[in-house]
DRENKOL-582387 format. One record per residue (C-alpha): x, y, z; residue number from 0. Coordinates in nm, 4 decimals. Layout:
<nodes>
NODE         x         y         z    k
NODE         X         Y         Z  NUM
...
</nodes>
This chain:
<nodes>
NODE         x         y         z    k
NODE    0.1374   -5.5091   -3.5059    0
NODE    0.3936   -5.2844   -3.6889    1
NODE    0.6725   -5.4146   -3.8243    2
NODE    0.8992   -5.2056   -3.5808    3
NODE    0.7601   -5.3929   -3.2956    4
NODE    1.0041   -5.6887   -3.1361    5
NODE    0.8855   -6.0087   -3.1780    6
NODE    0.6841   -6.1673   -2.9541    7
NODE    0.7647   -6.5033   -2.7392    8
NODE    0.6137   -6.7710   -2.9364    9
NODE    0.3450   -6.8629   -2.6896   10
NODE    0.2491   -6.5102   -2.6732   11
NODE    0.1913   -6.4728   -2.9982   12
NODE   -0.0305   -6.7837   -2.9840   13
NODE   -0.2237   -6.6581   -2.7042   14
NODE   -0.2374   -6.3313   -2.8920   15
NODE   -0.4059   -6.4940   -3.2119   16
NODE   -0.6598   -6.6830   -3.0055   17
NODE   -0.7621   -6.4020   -2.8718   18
NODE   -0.8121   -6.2067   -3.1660   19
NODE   -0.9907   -6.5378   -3.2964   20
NODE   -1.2457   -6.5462   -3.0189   21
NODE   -1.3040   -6.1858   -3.0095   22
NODE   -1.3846   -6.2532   -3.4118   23
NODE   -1.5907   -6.4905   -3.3354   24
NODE   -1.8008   -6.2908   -3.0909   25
NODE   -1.8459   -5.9834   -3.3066   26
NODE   -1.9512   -6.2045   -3.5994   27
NODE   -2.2210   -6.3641   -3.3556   28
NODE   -2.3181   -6.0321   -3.2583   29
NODE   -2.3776   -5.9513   -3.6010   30
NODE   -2.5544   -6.1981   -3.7060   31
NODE   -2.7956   -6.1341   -3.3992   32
NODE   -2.8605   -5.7996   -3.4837   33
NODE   -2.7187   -5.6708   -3.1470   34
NODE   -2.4464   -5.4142   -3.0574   35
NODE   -2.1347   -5.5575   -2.8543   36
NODE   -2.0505   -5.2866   -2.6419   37
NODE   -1.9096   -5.2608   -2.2413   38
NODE   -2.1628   -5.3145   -2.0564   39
NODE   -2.0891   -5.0869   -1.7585   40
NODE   -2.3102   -4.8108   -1.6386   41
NODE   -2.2097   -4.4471   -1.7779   42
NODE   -2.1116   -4.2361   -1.5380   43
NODE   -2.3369   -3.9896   -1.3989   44
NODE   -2.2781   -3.5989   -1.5032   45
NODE   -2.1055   -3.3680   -1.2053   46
NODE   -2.2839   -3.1373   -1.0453   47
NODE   -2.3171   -2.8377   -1.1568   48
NODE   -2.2494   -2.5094   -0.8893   49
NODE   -2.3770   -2.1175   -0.9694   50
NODE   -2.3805   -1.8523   -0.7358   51
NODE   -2.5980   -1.5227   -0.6801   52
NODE   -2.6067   -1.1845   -0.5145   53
NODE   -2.2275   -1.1955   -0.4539   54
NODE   -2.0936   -0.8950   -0.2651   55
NODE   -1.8480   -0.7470   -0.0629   56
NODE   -1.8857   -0.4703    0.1563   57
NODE   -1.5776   -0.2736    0.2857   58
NODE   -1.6069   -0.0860    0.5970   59
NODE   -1.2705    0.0511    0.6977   60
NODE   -1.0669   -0.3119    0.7520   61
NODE   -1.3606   -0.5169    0.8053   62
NODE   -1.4759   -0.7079    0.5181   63
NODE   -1.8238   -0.8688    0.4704   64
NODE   -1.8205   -1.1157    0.1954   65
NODE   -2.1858   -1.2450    0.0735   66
NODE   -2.3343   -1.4940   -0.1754   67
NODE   -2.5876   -1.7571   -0.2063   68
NODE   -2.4712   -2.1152   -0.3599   69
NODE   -2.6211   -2.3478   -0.5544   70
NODE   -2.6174   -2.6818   -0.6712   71
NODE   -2.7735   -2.8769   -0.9483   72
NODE   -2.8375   -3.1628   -0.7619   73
NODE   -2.8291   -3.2311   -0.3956   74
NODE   -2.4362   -3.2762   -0.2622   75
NODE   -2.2772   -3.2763    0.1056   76
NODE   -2.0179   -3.0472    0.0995   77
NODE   -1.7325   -3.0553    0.2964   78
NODE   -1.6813   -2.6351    0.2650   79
NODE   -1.9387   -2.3847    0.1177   80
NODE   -1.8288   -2.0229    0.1131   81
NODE   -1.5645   -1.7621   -0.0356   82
NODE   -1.2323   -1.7977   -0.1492   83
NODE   -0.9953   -1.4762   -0.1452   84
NODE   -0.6681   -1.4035   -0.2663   85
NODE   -0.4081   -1.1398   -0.1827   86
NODE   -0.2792   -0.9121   -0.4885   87
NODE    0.0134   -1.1422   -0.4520   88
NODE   -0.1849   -1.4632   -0.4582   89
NODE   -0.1488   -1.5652   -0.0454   90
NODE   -0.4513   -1.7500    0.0644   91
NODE   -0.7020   -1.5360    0.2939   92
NODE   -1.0190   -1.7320    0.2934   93
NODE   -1.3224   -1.6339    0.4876   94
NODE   -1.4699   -1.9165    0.7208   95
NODE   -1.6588   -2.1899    0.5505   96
NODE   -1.9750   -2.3781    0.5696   97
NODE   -2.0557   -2.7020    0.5615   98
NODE   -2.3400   -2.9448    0.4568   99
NODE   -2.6171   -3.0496    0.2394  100
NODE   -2.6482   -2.7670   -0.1456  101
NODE   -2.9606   -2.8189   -0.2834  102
NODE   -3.1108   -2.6251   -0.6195  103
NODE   -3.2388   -2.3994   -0.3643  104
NODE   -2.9003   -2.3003   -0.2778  105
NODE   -2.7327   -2.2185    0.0915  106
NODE   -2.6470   -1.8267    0.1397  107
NODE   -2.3264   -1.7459    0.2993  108
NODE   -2.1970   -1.4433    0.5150  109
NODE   -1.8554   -1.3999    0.6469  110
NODE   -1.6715   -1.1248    0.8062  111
NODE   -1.3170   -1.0586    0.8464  112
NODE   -1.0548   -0.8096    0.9296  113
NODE   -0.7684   -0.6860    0.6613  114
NODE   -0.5369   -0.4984    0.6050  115
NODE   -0.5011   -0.2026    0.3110  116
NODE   -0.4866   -0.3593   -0.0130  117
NODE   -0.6433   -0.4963   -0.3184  118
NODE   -0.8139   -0.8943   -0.3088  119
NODE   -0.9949   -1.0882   -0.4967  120
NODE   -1.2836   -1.3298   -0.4382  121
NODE   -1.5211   -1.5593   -0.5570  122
NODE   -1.7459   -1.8596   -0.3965  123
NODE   -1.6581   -2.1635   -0.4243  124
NODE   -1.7089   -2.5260   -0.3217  125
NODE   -1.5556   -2.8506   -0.1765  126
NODE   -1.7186   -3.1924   -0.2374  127
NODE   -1.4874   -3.4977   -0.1311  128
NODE   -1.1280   -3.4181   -0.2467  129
NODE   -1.2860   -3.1544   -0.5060  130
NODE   -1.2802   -2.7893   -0.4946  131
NODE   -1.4812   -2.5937   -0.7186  132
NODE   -1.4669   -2.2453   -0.8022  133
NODE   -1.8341   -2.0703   -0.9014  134
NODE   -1.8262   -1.7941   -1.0572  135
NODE   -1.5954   -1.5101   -1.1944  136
NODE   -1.3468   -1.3334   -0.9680  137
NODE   -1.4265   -0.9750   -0.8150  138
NODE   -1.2572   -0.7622   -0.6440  139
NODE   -1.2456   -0.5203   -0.3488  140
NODE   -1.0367   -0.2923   -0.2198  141
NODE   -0.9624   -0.1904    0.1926  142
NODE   -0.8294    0.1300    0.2413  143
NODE   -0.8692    0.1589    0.5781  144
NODE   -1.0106    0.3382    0.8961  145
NODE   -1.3604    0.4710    0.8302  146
NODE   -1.5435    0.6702    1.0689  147
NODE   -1.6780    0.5177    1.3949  148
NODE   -1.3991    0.2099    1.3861  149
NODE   -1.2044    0.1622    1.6869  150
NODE   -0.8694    0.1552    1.6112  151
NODE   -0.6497    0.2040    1.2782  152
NODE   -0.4034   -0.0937    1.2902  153
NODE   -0.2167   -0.0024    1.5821  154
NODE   -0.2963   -0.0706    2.0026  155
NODE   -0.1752    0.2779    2.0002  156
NODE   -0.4218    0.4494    1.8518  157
NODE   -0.7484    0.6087    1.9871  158
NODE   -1.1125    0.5236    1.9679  159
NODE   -1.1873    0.8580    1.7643  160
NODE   -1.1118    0.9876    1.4299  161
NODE   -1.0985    1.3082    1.3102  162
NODE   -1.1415    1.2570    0.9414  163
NODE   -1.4598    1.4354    0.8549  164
NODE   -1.4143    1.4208    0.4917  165
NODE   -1.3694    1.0885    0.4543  166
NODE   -1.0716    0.8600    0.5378  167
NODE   -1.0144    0.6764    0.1964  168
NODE   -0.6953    0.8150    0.0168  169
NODE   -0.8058    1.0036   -0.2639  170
NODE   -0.7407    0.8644   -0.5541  171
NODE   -0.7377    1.0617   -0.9229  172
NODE   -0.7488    1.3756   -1.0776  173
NODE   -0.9884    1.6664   -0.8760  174
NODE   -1.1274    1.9979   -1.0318  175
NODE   -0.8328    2.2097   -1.0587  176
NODE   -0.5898    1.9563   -0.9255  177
NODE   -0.4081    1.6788   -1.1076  178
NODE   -0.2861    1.4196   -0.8945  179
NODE    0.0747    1.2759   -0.9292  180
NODE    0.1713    1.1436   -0.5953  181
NODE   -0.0410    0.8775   -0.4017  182
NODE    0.0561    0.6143   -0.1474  183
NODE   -0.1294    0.4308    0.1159  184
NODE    0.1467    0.2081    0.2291  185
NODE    0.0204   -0.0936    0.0584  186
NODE    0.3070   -0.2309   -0.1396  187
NODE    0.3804   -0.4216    0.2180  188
NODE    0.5795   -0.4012    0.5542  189
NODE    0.9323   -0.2356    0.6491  190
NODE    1.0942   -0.2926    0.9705  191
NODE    1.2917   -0.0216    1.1491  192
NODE    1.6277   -0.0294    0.9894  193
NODE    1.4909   -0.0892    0.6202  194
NODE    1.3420    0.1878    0.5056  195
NODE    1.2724    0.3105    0.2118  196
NODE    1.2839   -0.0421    0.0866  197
NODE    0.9883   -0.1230   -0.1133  198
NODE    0.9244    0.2353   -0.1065  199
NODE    1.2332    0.3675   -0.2434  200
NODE    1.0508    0.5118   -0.5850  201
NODE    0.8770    0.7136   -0.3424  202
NODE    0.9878    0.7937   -0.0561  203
NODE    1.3140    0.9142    0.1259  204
NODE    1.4307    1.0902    0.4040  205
NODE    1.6908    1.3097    0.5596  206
NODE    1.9629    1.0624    0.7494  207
NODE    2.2508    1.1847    0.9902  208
NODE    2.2155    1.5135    1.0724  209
NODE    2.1021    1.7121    1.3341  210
NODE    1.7468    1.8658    1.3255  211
NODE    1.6316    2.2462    1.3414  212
NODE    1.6910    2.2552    1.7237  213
NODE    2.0253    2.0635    1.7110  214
NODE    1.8949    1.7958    2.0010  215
NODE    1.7863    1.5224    1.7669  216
NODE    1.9771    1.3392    1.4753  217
NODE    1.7704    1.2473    1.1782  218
NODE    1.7877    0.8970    1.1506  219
NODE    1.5940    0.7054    0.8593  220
NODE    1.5770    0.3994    1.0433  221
NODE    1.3523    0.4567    1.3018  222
NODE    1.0917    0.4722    1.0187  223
NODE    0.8939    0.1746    0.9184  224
NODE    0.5653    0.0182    0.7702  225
NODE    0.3390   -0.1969    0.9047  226
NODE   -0.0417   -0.2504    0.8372  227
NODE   -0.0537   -0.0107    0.5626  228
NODE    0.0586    0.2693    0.7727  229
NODE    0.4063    0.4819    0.8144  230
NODE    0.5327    0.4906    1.1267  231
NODE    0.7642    0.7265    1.2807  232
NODE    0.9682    0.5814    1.5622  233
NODE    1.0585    0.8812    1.7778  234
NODE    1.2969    0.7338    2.0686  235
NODE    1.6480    0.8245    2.1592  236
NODE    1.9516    0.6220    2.1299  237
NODE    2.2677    0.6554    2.3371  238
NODE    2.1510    0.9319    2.5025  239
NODE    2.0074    1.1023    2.1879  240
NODE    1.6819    1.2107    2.0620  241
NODE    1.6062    1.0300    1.7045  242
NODE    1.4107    1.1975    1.4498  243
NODE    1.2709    1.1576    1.0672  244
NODE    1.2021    1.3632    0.8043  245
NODE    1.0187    1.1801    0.5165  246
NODE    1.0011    1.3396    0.1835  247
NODE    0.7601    1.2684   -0.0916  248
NODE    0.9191    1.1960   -0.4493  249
NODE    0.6710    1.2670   -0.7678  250
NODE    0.8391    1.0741   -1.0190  251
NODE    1.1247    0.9601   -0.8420  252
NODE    1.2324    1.3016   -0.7133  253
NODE    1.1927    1.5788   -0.5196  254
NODE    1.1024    1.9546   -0.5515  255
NODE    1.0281    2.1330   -0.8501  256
NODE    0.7023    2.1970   -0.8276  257
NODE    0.5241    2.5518   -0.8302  258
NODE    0.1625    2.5132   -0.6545  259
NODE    0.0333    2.1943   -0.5713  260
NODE   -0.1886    2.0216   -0.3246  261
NODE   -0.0952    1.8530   -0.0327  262
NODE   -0.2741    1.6037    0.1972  263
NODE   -0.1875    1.3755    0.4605  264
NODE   -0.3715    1.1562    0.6926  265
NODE   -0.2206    1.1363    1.0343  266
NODE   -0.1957    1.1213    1.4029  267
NODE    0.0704    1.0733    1.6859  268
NODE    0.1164    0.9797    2.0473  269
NODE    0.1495    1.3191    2.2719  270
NODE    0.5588    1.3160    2.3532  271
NODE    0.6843    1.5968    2.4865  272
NODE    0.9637    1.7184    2.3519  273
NODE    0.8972    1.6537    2.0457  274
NODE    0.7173    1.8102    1.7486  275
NODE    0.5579    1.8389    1.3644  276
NODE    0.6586    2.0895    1.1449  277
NODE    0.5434    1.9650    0.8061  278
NODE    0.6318    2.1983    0.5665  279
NODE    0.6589    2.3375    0.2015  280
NODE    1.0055    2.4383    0.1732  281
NODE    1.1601    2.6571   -0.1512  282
NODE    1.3692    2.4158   -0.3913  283
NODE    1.6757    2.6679   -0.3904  284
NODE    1.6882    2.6847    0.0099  285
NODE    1.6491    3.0536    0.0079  286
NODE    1.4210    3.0987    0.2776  287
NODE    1.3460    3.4389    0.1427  288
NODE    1.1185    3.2888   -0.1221  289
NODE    0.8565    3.1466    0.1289  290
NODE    0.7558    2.8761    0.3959  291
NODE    0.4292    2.7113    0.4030  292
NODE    0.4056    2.4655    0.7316  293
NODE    0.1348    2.2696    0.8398  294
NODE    0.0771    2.1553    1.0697  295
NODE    0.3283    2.2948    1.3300  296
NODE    0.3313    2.1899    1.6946  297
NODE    0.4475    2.0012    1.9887  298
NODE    0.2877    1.6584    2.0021  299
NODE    0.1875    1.7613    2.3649  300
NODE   -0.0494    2.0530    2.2307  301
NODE   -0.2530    2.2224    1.9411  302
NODE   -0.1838    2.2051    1.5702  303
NODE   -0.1039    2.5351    1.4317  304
NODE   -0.0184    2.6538    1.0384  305
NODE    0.2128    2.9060    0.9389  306
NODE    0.2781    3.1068    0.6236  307
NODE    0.6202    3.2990    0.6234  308
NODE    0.6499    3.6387    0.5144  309
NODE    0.8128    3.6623    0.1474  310
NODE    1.1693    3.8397    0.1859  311
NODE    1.1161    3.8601    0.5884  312
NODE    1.0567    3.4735    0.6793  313
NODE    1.1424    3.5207    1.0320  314
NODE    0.7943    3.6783    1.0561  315
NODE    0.4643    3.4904    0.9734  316
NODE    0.2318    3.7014    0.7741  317
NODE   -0.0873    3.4264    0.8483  318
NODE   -0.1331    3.1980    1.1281  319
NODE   -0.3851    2.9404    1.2632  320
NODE   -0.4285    2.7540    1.5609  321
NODE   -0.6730    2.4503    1.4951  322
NODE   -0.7146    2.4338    1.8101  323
NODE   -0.6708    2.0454    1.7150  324
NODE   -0.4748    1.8163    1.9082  325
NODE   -0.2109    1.4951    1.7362  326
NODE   -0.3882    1.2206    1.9227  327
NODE   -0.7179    1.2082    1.6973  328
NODE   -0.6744    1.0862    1.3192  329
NODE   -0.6928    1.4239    1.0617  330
NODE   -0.6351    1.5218    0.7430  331
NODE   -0.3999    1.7963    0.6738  332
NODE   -0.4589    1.9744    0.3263  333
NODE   -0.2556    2.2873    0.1811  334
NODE   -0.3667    2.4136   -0.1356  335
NODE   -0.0895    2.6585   -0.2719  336
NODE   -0.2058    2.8673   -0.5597  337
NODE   -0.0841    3.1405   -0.7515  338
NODE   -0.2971    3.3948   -0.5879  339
NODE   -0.3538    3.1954   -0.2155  340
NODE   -0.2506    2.9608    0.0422  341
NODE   -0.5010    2.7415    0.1782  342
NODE   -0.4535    2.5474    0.5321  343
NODE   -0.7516    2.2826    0.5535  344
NODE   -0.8153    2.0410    0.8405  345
NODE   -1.0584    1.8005    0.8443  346
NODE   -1.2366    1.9681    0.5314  347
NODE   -1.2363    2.3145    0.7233  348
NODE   -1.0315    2.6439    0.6084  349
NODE   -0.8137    2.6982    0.8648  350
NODE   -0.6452    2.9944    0.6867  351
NODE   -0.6590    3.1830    0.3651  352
NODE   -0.4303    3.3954    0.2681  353
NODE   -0.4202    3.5705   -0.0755  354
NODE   -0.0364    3.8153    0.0168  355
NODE    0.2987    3.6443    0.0507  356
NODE    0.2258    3.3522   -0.1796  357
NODE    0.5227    3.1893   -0.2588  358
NODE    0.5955    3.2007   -0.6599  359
NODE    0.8849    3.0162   -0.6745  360
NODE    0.9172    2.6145   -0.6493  361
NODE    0.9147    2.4039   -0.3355  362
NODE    0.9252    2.0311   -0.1883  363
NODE    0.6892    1.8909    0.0908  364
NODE    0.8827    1.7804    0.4158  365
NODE    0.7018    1.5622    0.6580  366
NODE    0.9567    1.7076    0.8979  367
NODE    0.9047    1.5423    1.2556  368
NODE    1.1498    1.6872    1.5054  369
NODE    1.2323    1.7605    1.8324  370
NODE    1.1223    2.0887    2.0774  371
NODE    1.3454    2.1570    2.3110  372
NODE    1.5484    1.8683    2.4514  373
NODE    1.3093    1.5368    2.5200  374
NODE    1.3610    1.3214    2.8234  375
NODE    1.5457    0.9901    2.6999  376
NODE    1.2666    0.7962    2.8297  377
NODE    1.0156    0.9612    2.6124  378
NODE    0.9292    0.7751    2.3065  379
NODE    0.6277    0.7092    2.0743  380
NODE    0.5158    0.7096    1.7131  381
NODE    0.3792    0.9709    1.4254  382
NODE    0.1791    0.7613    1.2202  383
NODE    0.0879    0.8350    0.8425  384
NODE   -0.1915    0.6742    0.6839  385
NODE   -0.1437    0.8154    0.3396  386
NODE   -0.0494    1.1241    0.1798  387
NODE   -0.1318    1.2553   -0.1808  388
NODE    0.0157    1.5112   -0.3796  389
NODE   -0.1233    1.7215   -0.6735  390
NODE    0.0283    2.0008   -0.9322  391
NODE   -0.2479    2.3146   -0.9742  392
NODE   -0.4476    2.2720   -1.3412  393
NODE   -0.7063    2.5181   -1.2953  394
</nodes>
């Protein structure tokens, strides 16, 4: 007892000392026996131990198969056998688990779910009684969306076929010839109409409260939103009046200045009439004289054409293309804009290539959705953007 320590009551202090005598007493005995005085409870009997094998994930489009076989160093009944999975911001997204007896042998398990865009990580893992277990190290895998074949691409909207022949994963890094500095699959999360850009204002905006090319729609930047990794377009009319967006790219925070690049998009929209596309490539000093580069170009009722102005006579088109496409599929739209030619690519395909008007001087990309003439209130509908890259020329 330290000398900082109150006094005890007298009687326990005496019940203290006798104690102290008898437990004396009983290690001198055990001494003089020869034997050990220690608890004699049983030790406790070492936890299982869990490992895990052959753990995958296979990604096709937003359908996730997760994969692994489980296994236990002795025989347990377990409450849940399977695969934990995390969002990149930690929300729980679990795949289905198993139950019942893990032997040495192990248990393989096989789940399937259906995601949206983003990057998640996994791992197997275990519950016995109240204790989870996590086996293994965490992996990842990334869904990036619609691949070839699926059914839809987040949206009830959207049709059973896809158009995307070269793939529909956003590309992601440098290419030969092309360094990429603009890339967004609409994963940093959702927007509702009325918020954009919101978590997309490093790169995105769009023109807001004025009218459009044909002077029957307002551009309004609240009828765009996010949802499911995808852009949507709103097109409707309010109090009487066609509503329209223009969404602009910004590399770095900004807009324009830029002198060749690389531009794809992955897209589709509902057939409105009345309505139209005309994505373009528009000269930084809004001197139309310097060039136009749009693509595609069309009413949402009919083909997808591309259009490359004449330099110092823009009101003509020196090269044309009709895709002979139509907005309801899924495609990729591509322009590659170099010193010496203008490229308009759909689905992989070279739509046009022109080597004489070439714009030389600096431009911005416009995702410039408008109307065509004056669209029936009643008429309304969505342009939907999966992704959309953007690249500087570094031949």
């Amino acid at each position: 007892m330290s000398a900082t320590t109150p006094a005890a009551p007298q009687r326990n202090r005496k019940s203290l000392l006798h104690k102290l005598s008898r437990v004396g007493i009983v290690a001198t005995t055990a001494a003089v026996l020869g034997t050990t005085a220690i608890a004699t409870a049983p030790l406790a009997s070492a936890a299982p131990a869990y490992s895990a094998s052959n753990v995958t994930a296979a990604v096709k489009g937003s359908s996730v198969t997760v994969s692994a076989n489980v296994r236990s160093s002795e025989t347990v009944n377990a409450s849940m056998i399977g695969i934990c999975a995390r969002t990149a911001s930690g929300s729980n997204i679990d795949f289905a688990f198993d139950s019942g007896q893990l032997t040495k042998s192990g248990r393989t398990v096989s789940k399937t779910k259906t995601l949206a865009k983003g990057t998640y990580s996994y791992w197997p893992c275990v519950k016995v009684g109240n204790q989870w277990s996590d086996v293994g190290a965490k992996q990842t895998f990334r869904v990036t969306g619609i691949e070839l074949g699926d059914a839809t691409k987040n949206s009830a909207s959207a049709p059973n076929t896809n158009g995307g022949t070269t793939g529909t994963a956003m590309p992601v890094g440098d290419q030969p010839g092309w360094k990429q500095v603009f890339a967004d699959d609409f994963t940093a999360g959702d927007v509702a109409q009325g918020g954009f850009p919101g978590v997309y204002k490093n790169k995105w905006m769009s023109y807001d409260g004025f009218a459009d090319t044909y002077r029957t729609g307002t551009y309004n930047q609240d009828i765009i939103s996010v949802s499911g990794g995808v852009m949507d377009i709103n097109l409707q009319s309010m109090n009487g009046r066609p509503q329209v967006a223009a969404p602009v790219p910004m590399v770095a925070g900004k807009w324009g200045g830029q002198k060749y690049g690389k531009f794809s998009v992955r897209f589709r929209a509902d057939a409105l009439p009345g309505y139209k596309t005309a994505w373009l490539l528009w000269p930084d000093s809004d001197n139309w004289n310097q060039g136009e580069i749009d693509w595609p170009e069309g009413d949402l009722t009919g083909n997808m054409w591309g259009f490359n102005h004449c330099i110092g006579n823009p009101s003509q088109n020196c090269g044309w293309t009709d895709s002979k496409k139509t907005f309801t599929d899924w495609h990729i739209a591509t322009v590659e804009w170099t010193p010496s030619a203008v490229k308009l690519i759909m689905d992989g395909q070279v739509m046009l290539n022109q080597t004489t008007d070439v714009p030389q001087n600096p431009m911005h990309w416009v995702l410039q959705t408008e109307t065509n003439g004056k669209p029936n209130t009643s008429v309304s509908g969505k342009v939907q953007i999966d992704w959309a890259t953007i690249y500087t020329y570094n031949p």
